[in-house]
KEVEX-317647 format. One line per 4 residues: their letters; for each residue x, y, z of N, C-alpha, C. Coordinates in pm, whole numbers, m for minus. Example, Ala and Ser with C-alpha at 12.3 -4.5 7.8 and 13.67 -1.06 7.14 Angstrom:
<pts>
AS> 1319/m569/780/1230/m450/780/1320/m330/780 ~ 1285/m225/708/1367/m106/714/1290/3/787
</pts>
This chain:
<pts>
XXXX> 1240/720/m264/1115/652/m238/1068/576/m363 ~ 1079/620/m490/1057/543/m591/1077/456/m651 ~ 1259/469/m600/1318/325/m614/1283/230/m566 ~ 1216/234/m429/1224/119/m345/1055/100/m395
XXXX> 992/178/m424/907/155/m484/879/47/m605 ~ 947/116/m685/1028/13/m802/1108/m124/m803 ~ 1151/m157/m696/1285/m240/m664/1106/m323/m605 ~ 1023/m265/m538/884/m406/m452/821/m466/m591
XXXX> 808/m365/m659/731/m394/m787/773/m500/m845 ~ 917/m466/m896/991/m596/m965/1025/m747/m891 ~ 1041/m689/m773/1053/m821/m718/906/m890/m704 ~ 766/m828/m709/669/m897/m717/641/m952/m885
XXXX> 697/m843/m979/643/m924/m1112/793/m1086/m1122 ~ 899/m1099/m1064/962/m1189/m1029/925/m1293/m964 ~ 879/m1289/m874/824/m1426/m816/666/m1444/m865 ~ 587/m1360/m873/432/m1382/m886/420/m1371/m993
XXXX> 430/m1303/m1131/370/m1270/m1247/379/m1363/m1384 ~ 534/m1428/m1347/515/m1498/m1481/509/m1402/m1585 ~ 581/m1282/m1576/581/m1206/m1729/661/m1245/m1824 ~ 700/m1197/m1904/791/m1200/m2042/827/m1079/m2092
XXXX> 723/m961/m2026/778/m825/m2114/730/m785/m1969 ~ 855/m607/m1905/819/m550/m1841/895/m428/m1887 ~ 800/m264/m1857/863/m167/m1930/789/m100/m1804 ~ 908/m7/m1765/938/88/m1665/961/232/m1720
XXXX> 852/332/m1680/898/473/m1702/865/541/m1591 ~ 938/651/m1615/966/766/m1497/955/909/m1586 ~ 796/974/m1553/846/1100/m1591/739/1220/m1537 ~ 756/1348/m1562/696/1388/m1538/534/1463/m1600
XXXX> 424/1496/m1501/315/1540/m1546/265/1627/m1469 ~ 210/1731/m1527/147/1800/m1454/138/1835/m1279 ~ 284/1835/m1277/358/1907/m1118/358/1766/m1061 ~ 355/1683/m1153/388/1513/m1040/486/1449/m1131
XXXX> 573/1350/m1014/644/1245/m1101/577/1148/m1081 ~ 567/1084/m1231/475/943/m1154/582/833/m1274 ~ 629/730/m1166/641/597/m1205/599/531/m1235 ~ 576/430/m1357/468/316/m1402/577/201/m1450
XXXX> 516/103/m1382/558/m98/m1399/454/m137/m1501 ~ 470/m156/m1624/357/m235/m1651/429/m401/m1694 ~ 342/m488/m1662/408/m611/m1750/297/m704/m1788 ~ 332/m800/m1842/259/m903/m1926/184/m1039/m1844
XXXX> 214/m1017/m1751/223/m1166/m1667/97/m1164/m1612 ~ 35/m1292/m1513/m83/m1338/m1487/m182/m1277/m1422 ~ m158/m1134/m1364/m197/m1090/m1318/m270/m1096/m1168 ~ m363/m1059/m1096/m407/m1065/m951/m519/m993/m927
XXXX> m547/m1066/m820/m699/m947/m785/m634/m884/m678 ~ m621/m696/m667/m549/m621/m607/m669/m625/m461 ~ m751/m618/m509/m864/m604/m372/m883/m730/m289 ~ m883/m828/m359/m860/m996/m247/m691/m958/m184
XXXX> m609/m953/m207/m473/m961/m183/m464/m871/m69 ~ m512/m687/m68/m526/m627/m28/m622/m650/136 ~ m678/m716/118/m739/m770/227/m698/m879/328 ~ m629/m965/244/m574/m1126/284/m448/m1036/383
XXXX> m472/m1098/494/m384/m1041/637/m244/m1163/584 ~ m221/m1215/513/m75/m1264/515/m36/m1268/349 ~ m66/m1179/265/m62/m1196/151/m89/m1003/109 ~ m11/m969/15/24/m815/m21/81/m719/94
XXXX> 160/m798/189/238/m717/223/312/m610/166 ~ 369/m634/66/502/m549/m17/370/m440/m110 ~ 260/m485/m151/184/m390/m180/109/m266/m87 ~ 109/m309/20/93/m227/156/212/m138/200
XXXX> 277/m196/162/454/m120/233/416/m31/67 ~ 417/m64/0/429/81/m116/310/172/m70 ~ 208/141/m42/81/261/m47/140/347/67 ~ 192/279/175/266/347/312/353/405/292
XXXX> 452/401/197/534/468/149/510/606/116 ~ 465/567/11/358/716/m72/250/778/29 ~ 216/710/75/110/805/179/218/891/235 ~ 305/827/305/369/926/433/426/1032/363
XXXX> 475/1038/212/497/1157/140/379/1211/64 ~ 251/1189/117/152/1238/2/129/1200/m134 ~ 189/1094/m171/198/1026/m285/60/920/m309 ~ 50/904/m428/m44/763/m456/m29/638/m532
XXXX> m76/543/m493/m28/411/m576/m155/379/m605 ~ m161/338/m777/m284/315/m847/m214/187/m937 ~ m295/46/m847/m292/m90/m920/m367/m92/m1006 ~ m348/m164/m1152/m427/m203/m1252/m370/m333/m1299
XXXX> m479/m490/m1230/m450/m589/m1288/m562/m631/m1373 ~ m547/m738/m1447/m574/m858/m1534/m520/m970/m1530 ~ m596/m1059/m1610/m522/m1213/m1680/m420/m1168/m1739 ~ m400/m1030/m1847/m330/m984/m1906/m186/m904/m1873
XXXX> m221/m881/m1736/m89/m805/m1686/m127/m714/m1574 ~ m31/m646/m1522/m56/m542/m1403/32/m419/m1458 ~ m35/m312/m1428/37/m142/m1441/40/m145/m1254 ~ 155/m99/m1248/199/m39/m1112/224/130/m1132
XXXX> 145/228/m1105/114/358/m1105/185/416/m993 ~ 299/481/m957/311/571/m850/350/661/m850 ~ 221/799/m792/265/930/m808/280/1024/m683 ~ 361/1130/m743/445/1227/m635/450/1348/m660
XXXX> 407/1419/m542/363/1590/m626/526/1599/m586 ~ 537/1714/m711/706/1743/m684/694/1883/m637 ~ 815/1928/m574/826/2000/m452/927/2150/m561 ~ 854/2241/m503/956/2373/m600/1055/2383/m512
</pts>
């Protein structure tokens, strides 16, 4: 699930962001794995996009993702860049 998680992310800082630097980690915290995208590029308003019925699809398909496993996706944009946040309680 994270991959494909990962694999929407990049393909959105690819066509939309205009970055120059993107750094990807995977690790764990406090009984969760959480994945983070951050990059440099132009950033977006997550709440207009989120609304626009033909525009953040691929950001919808991730929250759906993570929902259906109990997971969460926490956007953080700017002019300055976007963090892509996604976390996953891990399972004993």
């Amino acid at each position: 699930m994270l991959f494909r998680i990962a694999q929407e992310a990049l393909t959105n800082i690819e066509r939309h962001a205009g970055a120059r630097r993107i750094a990807l980690s995977l690790s764990s915290l406090r009984g969760q794995v959480v994945l983070a995208i951050v990059d440099d590029g132009a950033g977006f308003d997550p709440e207009g996009v989120e609304t626009h019925p033909q525009r953040g699809i691929g950001l919808r398909n991730m929250a759906e993702r993570l929902d259906a496993i109990g997971g969460t996706l926490d956007i953080q944009s700017s002019p300055s860049g976007t963090t892509v946040r996604a976390s996953v309680e891990l399972k004993a």
